[in-house]
Backbone and ligand atoms as CSV (ligand in chain L), in Angstrom:
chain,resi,resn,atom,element,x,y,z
A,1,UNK,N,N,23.901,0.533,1.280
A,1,UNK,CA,C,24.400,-0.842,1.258
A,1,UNK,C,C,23.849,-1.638,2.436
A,2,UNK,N,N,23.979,-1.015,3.689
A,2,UNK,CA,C,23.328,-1.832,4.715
A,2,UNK,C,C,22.009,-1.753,4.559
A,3,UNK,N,N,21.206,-1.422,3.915
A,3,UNK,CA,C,19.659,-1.356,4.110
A,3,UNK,C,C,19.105,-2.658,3.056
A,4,UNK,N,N,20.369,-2.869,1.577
A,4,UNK,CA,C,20.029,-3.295,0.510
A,4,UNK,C,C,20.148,-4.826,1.843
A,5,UNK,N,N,21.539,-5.173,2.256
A,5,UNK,CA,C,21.542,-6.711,2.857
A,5,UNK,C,C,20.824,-7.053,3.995
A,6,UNK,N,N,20.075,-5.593,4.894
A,6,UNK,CA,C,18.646,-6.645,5.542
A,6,UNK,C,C,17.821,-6.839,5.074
A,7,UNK,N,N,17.548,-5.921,3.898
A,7,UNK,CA,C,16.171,-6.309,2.874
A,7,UNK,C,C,16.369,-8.300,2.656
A,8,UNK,N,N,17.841,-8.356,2.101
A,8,UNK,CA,C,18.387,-9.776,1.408
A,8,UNK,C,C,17.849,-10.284,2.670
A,9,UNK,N,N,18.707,-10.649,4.398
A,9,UNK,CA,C,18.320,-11.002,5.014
A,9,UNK,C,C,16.987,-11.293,5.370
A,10,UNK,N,N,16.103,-10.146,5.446
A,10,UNK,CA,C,14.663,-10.647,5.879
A,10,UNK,C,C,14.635,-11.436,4.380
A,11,UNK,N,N,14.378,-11.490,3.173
A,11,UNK,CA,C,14.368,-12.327,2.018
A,11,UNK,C,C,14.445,-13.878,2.568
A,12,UNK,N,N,15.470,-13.654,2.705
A,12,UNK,CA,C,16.497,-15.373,2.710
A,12,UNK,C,C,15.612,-15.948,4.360
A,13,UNK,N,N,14.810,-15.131,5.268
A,13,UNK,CA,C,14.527,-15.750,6.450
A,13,UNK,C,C,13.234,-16.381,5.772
A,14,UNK,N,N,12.152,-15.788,4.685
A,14,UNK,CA,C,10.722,-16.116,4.482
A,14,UNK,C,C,10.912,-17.602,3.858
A,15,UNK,N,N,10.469,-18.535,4.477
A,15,UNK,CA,C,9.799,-19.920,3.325
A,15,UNK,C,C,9.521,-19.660,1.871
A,16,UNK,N,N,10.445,-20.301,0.921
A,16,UNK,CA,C,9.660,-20.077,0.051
A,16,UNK,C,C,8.749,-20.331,-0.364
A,17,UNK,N,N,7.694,-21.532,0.134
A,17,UNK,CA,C,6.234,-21.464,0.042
A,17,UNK,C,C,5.076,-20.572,0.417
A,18,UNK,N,N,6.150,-19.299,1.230
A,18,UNK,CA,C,5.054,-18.076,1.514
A,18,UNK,C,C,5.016,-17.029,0.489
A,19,UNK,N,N,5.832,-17.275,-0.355
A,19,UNK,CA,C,5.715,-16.536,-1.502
A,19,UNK,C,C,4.842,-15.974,-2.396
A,20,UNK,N,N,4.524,-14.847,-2.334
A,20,UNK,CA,C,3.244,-14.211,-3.049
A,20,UNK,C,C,3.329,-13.133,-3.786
A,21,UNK,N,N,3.222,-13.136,-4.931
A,21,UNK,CA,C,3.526,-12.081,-6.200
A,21,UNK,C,C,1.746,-11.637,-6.527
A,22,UNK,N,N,2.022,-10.118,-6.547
A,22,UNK,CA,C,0.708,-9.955,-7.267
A,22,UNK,C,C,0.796,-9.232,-8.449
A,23,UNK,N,N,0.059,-9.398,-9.498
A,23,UNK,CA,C,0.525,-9.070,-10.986
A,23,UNK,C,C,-0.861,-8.544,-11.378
A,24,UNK,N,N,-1.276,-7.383,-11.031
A,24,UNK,CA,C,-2.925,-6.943,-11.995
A,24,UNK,C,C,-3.868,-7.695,-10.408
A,25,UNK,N,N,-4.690,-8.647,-11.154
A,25,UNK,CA,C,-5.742,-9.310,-10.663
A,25,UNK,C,C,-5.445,-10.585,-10.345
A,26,UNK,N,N,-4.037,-10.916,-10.549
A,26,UNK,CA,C,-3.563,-12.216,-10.250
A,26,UNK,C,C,-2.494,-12.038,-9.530
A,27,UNK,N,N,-2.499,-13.015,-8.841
A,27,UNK,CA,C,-2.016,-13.636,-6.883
A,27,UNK,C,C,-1.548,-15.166,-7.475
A,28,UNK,N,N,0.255,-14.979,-7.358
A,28,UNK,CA,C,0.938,-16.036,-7.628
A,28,UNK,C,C,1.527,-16.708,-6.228
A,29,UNK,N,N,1.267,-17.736,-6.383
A,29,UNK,CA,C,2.052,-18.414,-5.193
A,29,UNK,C,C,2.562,-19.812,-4.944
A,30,UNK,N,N,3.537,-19.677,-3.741
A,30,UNK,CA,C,4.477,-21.126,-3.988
A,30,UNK,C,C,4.898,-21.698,-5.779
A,31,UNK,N,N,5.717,-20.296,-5.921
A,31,UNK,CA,C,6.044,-21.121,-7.036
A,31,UNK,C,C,7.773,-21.782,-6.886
A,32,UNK,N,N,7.953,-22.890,-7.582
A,32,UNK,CA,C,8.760,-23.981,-7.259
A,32,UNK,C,C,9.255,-24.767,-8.795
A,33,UNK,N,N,10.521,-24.348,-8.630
A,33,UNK,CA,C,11.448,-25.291,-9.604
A,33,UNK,C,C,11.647,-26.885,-9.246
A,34,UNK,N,N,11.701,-27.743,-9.762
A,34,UNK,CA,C,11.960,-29.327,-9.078
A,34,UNK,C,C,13.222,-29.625,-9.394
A,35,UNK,N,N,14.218,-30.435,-8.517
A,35,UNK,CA,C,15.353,-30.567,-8.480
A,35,UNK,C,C,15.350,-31.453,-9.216
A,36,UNK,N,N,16.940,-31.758,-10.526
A,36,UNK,CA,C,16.453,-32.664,-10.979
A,36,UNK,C,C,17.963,-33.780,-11.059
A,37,UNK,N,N,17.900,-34.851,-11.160
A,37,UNK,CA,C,19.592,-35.206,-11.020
A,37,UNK,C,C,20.469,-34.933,-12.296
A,38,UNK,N,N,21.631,-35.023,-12.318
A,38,UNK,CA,C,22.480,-34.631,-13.615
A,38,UNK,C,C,22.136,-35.139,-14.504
A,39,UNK,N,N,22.513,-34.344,-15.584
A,39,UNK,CA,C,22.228,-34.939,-17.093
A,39,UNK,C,C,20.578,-34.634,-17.115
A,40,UNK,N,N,19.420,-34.430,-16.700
A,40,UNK,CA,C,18.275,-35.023,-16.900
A,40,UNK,C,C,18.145,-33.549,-17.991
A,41,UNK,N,N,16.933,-34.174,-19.331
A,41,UNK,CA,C,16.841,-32.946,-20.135
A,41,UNK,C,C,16.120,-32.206,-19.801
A,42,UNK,N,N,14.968,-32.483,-18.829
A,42,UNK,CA,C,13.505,-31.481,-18.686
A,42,UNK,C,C,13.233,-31.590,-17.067
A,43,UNK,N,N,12.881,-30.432,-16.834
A,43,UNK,CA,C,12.508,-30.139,-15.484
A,43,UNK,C,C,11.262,-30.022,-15.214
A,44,UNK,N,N,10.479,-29.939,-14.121
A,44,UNK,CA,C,9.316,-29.242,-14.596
A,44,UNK,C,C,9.312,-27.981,-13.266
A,45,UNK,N,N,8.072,-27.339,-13.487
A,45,UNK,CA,C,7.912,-25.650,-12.864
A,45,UNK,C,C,6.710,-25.924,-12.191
A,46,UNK,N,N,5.893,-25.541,-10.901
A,46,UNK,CA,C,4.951,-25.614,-10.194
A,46,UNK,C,C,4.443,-23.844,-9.499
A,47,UNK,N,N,2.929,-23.617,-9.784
A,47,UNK,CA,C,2.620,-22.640,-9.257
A,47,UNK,C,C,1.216,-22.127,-8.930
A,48,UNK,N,N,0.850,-21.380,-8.512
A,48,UNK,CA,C,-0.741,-21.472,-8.127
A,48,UNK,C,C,-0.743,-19.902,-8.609
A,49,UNK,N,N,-1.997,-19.745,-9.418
A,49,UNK,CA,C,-2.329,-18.476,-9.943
A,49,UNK,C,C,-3.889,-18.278,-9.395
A,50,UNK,N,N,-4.333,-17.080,-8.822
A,50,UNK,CA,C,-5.448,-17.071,-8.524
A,50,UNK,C,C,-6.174,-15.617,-9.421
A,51,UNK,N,N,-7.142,-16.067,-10.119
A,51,UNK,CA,C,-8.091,-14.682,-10.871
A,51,UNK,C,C,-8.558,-14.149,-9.750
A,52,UNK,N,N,-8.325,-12.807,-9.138
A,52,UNK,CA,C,-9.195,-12.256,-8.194
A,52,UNK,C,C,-10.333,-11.345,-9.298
A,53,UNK,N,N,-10.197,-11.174,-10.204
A,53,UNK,CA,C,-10.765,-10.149,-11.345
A,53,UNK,C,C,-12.150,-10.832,-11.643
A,54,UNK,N,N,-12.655,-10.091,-12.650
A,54,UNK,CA,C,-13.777,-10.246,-13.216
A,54,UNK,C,C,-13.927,-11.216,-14.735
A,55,UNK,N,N,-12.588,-10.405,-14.985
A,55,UNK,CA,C,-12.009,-10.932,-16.510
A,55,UNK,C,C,-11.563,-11.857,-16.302
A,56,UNK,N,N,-11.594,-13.375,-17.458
A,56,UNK,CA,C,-10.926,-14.081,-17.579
A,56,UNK,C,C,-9.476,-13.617,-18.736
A,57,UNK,N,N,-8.424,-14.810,-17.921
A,57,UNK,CA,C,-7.081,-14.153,-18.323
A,57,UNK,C,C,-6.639,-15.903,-18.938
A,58,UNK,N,N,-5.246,-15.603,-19.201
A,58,UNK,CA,C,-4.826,-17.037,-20.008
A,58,UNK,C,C,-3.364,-16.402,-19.374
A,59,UNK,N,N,-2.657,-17.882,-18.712
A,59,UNK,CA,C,-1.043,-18.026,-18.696
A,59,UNK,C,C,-0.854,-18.642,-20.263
A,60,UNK,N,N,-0.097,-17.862,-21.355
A,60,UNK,CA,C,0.169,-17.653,-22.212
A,60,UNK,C,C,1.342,-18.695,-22.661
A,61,UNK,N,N,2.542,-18.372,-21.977
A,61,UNK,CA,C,4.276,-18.680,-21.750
A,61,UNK,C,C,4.643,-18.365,-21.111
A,62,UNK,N,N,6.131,-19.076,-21.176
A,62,UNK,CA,C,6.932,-18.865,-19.773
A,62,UNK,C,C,8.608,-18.925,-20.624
A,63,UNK,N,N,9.525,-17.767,-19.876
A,63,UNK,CA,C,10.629,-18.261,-20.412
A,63,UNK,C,C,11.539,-18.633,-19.350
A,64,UNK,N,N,12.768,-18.758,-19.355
A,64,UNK,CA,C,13.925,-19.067,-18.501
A,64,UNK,C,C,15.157,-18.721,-19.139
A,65,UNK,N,N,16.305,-18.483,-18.530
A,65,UNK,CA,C,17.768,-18.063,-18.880
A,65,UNK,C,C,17.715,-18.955,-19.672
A,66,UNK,N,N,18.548,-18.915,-21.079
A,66,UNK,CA,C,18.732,-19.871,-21.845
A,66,UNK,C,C,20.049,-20.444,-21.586
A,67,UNK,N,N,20.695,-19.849,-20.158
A,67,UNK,CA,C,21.790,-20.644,-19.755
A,67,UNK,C,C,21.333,-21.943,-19.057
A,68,UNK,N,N,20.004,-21.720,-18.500
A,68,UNK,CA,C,19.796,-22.871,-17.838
A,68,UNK,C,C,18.313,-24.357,-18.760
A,69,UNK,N,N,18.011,-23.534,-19.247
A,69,UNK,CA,C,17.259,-24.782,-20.352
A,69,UNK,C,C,16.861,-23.597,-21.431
A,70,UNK,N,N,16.681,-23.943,-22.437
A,70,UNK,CA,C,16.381,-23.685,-24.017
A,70,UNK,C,C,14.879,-23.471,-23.878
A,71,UNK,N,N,13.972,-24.112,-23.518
A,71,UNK,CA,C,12.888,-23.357,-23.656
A,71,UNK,C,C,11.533,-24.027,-22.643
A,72,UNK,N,N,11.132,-23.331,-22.296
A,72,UNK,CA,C,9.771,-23.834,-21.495
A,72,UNK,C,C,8.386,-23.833,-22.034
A,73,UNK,N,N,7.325,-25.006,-22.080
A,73,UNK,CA,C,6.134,-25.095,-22.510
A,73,UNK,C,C,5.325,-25.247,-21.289
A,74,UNK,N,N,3.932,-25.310,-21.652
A,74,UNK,CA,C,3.157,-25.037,-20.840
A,74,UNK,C,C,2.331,-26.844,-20.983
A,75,UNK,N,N,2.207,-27.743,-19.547
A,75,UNK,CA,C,2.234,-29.184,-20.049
A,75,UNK,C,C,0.705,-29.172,-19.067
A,76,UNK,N,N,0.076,-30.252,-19.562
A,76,UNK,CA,C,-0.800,-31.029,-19.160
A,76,UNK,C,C,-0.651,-32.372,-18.558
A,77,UNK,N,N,-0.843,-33.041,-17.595
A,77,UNK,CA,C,-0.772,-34.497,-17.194
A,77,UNK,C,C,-1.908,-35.109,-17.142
A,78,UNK,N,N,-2.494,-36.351,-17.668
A,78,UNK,CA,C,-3.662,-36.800,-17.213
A,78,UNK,C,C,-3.234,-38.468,-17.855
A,79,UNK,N,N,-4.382,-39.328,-17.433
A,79,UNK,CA,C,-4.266,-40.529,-17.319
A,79,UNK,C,C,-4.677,-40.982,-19.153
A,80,UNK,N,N,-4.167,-41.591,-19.430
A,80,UNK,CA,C,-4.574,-42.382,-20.943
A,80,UNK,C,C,-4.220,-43.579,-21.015
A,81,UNK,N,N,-5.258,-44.473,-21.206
A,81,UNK,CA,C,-5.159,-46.013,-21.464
A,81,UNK,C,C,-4.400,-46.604,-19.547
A,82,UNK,N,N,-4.825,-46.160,-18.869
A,82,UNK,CA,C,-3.755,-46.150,-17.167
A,82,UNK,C,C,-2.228,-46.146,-17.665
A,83,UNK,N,N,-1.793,-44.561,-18.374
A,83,UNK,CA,C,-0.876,-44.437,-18.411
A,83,UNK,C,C,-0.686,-43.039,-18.311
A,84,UNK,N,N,0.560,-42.599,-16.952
A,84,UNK,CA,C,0.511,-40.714,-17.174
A,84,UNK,C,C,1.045,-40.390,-18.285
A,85,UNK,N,N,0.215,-39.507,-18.621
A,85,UNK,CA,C,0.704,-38.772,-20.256
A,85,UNK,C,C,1.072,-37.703,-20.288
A,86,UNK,N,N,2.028,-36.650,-21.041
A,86,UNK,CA,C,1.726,-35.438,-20.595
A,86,UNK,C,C,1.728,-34.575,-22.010
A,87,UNK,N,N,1.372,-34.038,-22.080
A,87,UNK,CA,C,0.477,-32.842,-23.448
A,87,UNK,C,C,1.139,-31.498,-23.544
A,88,UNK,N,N,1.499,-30.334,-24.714
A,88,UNK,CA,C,1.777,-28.789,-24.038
A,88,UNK,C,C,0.326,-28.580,-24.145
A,89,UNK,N,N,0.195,-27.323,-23.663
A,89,UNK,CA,C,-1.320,-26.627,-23.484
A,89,UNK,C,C,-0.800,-25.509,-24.555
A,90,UNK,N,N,-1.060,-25.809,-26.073
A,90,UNK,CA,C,-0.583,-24.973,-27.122
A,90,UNK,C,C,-1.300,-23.374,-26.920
A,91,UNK,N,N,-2.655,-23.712,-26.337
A,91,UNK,CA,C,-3.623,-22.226,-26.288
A,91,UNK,C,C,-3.631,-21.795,-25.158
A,92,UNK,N,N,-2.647,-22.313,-24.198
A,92,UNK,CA,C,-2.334,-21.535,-22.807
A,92,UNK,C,C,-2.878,-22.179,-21.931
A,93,UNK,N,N,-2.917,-21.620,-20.561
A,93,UNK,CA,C,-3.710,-22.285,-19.518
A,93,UNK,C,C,-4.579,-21.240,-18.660
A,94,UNK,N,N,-5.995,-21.517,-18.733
A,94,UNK,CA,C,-7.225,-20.880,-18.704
A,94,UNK,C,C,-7.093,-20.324,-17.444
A,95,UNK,N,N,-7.039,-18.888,-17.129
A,95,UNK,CA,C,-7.666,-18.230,-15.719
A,95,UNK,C,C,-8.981,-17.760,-15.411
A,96,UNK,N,N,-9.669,-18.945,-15.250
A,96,UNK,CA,C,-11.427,-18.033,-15.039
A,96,UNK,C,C,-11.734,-17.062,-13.821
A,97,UNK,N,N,-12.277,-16.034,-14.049
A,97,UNK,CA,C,-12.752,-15.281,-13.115
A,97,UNK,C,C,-12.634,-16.001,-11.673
A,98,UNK,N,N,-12.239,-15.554,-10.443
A,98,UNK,CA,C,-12.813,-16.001,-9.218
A,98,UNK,C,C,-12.324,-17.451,-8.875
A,99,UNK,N,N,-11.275,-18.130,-9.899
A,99,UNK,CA,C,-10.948,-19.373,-9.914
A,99,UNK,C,C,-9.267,-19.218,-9.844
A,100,UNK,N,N,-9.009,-20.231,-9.225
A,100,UNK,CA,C,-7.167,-20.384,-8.963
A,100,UNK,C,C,-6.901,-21.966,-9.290
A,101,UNK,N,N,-6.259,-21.749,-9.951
A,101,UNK,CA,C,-5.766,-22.722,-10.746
A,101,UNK,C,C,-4.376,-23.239,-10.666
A,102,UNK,N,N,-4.075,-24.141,-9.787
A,102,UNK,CA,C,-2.724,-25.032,-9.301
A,102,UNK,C,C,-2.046,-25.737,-10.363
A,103,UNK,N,N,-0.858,-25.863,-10.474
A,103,UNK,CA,C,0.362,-26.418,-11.158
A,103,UNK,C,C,0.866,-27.175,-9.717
A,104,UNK,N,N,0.651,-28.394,-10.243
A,104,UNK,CA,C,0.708,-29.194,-8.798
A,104,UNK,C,C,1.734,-30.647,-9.621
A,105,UNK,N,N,2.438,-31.416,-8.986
A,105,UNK,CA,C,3.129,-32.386,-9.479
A,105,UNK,C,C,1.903,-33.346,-9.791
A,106,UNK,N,N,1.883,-33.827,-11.180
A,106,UNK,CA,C,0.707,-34.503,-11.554
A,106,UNK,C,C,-0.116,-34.356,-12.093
A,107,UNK,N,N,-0.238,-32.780,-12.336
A,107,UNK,CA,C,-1.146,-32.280,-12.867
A,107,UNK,C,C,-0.338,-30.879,-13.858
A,108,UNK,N,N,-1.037,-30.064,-14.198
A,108,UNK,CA,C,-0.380,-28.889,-15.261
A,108,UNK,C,C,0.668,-28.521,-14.437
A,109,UNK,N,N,1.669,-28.512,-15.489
A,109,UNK,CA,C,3.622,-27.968,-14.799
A,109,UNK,C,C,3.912,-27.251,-15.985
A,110,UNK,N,N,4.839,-25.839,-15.280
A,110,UNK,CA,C,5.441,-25.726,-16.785
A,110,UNK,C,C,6.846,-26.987,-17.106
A,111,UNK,N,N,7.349,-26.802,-18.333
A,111,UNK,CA,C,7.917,-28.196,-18.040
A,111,UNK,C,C,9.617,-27.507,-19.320
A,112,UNK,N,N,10.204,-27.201,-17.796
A,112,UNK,CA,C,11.814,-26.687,-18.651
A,112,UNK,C,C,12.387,-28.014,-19.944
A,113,UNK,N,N,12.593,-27.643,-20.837
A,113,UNK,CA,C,13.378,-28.289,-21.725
A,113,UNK,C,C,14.501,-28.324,-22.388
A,114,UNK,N,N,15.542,-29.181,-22.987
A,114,UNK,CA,C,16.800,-28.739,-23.330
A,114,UNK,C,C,17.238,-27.962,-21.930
A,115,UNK,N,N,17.668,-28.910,-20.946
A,115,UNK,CA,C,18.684,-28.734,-19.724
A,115,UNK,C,C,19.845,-28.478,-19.775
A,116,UNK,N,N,20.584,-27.485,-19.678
A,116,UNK,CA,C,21.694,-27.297,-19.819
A,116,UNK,C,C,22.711,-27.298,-18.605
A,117,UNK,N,N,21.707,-27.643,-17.441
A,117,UNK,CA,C,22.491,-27.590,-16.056
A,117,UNK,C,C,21.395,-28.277,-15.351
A,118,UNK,N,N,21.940,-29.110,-14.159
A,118,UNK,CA,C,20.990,-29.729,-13.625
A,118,UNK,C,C,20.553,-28.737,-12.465
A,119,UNK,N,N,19.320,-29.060,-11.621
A,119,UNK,CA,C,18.406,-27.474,-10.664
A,119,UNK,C,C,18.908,-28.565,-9.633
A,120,UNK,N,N,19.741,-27.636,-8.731
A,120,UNK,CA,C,20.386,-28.191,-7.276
A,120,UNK,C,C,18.652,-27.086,-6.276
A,121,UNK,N,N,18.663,-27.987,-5.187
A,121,UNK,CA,C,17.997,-27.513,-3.859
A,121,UNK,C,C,18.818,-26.307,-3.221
A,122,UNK,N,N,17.968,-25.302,-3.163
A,122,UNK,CA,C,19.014,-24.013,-2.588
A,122,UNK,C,C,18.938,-23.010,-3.771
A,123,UNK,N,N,19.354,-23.021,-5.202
A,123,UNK,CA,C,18.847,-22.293,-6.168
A,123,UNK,C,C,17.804,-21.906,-6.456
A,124,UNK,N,N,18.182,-20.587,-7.528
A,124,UNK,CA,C,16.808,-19.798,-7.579
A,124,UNK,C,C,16.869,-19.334,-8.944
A,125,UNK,N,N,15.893,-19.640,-10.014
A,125,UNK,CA,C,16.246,-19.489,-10.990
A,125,UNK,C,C,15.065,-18.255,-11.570
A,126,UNK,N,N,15.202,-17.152,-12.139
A,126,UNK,CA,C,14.071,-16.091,-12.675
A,126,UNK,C,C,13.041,-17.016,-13.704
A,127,UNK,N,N,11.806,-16.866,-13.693
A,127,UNK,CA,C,11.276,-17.390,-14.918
A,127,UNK,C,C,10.408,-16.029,-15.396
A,128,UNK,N,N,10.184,-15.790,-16.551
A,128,UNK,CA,C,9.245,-14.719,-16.803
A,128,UNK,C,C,7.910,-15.762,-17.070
A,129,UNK,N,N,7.113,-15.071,-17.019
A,129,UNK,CA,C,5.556,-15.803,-17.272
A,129,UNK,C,C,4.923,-14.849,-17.666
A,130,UNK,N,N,4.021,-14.709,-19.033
A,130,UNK,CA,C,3.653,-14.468,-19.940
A,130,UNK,C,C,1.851,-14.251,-19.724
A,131,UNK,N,N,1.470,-13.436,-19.360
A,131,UNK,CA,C,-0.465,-13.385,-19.373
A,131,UNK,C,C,-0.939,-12.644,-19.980
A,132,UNK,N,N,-2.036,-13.008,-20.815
A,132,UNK,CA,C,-2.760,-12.362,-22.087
A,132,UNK,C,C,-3.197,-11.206,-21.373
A,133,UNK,N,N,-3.714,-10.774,-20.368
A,133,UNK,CA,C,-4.166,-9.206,-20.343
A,133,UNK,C,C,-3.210,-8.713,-19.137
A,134,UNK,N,N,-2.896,-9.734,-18.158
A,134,UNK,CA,C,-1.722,-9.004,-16.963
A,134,UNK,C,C,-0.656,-8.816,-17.311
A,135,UNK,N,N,-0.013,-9.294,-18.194
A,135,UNK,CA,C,1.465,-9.280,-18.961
A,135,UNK,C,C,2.712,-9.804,-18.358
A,136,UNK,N,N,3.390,-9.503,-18.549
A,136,UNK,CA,C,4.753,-10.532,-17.998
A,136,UNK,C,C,4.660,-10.161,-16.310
A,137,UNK,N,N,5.528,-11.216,-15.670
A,137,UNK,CA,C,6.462,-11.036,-14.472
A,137,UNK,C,C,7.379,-12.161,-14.278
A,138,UNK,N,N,8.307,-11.731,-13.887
A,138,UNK,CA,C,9.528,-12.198,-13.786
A,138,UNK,C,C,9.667,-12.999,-12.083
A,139,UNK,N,N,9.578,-14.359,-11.960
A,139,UNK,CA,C,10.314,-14.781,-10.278
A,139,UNK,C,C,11.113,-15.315,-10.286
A,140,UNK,N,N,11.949,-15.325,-9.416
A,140,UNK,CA,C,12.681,-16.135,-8.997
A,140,UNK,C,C,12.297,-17.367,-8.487
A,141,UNK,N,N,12.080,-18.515,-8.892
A,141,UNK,CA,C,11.488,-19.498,-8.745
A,141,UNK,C,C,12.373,-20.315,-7.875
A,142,UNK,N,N,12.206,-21.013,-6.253
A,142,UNK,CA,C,13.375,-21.708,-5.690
A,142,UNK,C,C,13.194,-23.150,-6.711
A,143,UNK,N,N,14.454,-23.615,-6.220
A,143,UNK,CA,C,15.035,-25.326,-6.943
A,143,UNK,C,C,14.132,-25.937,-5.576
A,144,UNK,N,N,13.773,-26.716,-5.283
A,144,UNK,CA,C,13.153,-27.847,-4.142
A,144,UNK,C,C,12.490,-29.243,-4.491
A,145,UNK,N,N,12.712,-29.786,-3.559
A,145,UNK,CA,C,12.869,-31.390,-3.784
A,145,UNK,C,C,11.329,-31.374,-4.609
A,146,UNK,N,N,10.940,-32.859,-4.692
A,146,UNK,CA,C,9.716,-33.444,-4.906
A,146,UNK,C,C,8.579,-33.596,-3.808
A,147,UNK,N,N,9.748,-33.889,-2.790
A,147,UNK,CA,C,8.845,-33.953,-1.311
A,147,UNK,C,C,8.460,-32.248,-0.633
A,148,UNK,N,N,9.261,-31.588,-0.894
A,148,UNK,CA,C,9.006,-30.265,-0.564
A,148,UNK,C,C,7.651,-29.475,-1.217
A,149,UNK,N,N,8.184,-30.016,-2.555
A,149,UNK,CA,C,6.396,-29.434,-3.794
A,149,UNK,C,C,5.231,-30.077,-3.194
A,150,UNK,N,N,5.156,-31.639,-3.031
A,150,UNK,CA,C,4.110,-32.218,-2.616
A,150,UNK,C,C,3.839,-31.549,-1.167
A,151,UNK,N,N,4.645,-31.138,-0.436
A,151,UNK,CA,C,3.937,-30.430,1.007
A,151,UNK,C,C,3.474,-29.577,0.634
A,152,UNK,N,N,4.153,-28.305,0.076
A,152,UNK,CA,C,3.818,-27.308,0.033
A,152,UNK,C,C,2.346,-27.506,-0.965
A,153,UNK,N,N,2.265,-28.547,-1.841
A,153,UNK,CA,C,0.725,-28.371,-2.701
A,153,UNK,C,C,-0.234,-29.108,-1.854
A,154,UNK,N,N,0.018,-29.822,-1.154
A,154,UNK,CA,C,-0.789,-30.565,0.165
A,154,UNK,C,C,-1.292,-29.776,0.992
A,155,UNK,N,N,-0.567,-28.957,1.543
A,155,UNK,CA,C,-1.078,-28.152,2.462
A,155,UNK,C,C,-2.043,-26.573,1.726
A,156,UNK,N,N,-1.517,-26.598,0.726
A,156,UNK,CA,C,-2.801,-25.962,-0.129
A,156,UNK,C,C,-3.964,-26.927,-0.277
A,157,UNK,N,N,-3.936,-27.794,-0.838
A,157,UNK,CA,C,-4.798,-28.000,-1.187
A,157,UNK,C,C,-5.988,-29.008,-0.336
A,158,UNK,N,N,-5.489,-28.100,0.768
A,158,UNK,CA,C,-6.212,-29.288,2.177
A,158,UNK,C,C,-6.334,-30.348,2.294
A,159,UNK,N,N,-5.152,-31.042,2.397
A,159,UNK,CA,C,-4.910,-32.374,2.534
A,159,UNK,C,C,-6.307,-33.453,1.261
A,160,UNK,N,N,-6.087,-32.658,0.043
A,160,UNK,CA,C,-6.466,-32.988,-1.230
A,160,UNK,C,C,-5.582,-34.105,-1.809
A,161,UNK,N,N,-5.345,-35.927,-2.099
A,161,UNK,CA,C,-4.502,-36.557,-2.225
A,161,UNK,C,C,-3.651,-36.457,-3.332
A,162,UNK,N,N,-2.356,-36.376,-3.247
A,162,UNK,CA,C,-1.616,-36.040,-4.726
A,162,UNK,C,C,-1.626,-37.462,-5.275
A,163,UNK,N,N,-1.794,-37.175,-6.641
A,163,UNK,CA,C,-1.335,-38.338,-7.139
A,163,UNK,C,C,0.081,-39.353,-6.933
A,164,UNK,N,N,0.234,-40.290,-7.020
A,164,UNK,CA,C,1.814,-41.033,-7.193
A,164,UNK,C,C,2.189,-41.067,-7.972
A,165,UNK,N,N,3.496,-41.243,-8.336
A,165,UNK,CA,C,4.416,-41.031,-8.931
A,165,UNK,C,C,4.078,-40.295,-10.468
A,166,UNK,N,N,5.075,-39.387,-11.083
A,166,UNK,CA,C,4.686,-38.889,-12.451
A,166,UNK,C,C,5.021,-39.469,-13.971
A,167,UNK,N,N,5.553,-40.311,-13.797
A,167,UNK,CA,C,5.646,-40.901,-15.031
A,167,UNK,C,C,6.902,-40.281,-15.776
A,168,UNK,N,N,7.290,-39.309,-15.418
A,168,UNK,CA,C,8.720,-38.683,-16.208
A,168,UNK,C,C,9.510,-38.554,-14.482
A,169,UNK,N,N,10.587,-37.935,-14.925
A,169,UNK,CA,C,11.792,-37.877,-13.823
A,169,UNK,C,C,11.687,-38.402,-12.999
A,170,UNK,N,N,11.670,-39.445,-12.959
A,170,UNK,CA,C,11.692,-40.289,-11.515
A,170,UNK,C,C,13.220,-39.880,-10.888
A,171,UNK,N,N,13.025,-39.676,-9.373
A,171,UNK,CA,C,14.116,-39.293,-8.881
A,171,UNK,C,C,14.267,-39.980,-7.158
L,1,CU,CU,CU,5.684,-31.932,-19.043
């Protein structure tokens, strides 16, 4: 029992933007639920997958407790007519060899649907995620603001400019 609550302790001391899952040939990180206010139906999910492999792989799906939304797709954002749009990615989302590929606000999110509870800051919700040759894994994904995702994808992405605002959940 005491060994299980410093494990928890050291847990609860790490950032969750230092977060790093490795699954096969893929290196998950900073992954991040977005807080969203009450009532709202769809959330979205943020995460960085990196192919260290040879093989190209595909993020497939993703699920979540169906206590907390009904079902998760895999979304696209991009500009149409200067308007953000956002798309599912029906055939998955591409892992090329040697390439890491960000879920960044603005760009590909998974995107929770049918909300059944709103995501408070401080929560941690499991998501499984689904890959055509690495196969499932399960995280605990933290709840964190909008401003928290944009640091944490900023500072990945070397002060790379995020887009403004997303066009859904304004919060
Ligand atoms: Cu979406």
């Amino acid at each position: 029992m005491r060994a299980i609550l410093t494990a928890l302790a050291v847990t609860l001391a790490l950032p969750a933007a230092a977060e790093t899952v490795t699954l096969g040939d893929l290196v998950i990180t900073r992954p991040a639920l977005r807080a969203t206010p009450p009532a709202a139906p769809v959330a979205a999910g943020f995460l960085s997958v990196e192919n260290t492999g040879a093989m190209e792989d595909k993020l497939i799906g993703a699920d979540i407790d169906p206590a907390v939304a009904g079902m998760v797709q895999l979304h696209q954002m991009a500009m149409a007519d200067g308007v953000m749009q956002m798309s599912e990615m029906t055939d998955g989302i591409l892992l090329p060899p040697g390439a890491k590929v960000d879920l960044v606000p603005g760009g590909l999110h998974l995107m929770l649907m049918q909300m059944t509870q709103p995501l408070e800051p401080g929560q941690a919700h499991d998501v499984t995620l689904s890959f055509e040759k690495a196969g499932e894994i399960t995280l605990a994904m933290p709840v964190l603001t909008l401003a928290e995702i944009r640091e944490a994808a900023a500072e990945m992405l070397d002060g790379m400019e995020m887009p403004e605002g997303e066009g859904e959940l304004s919060r």
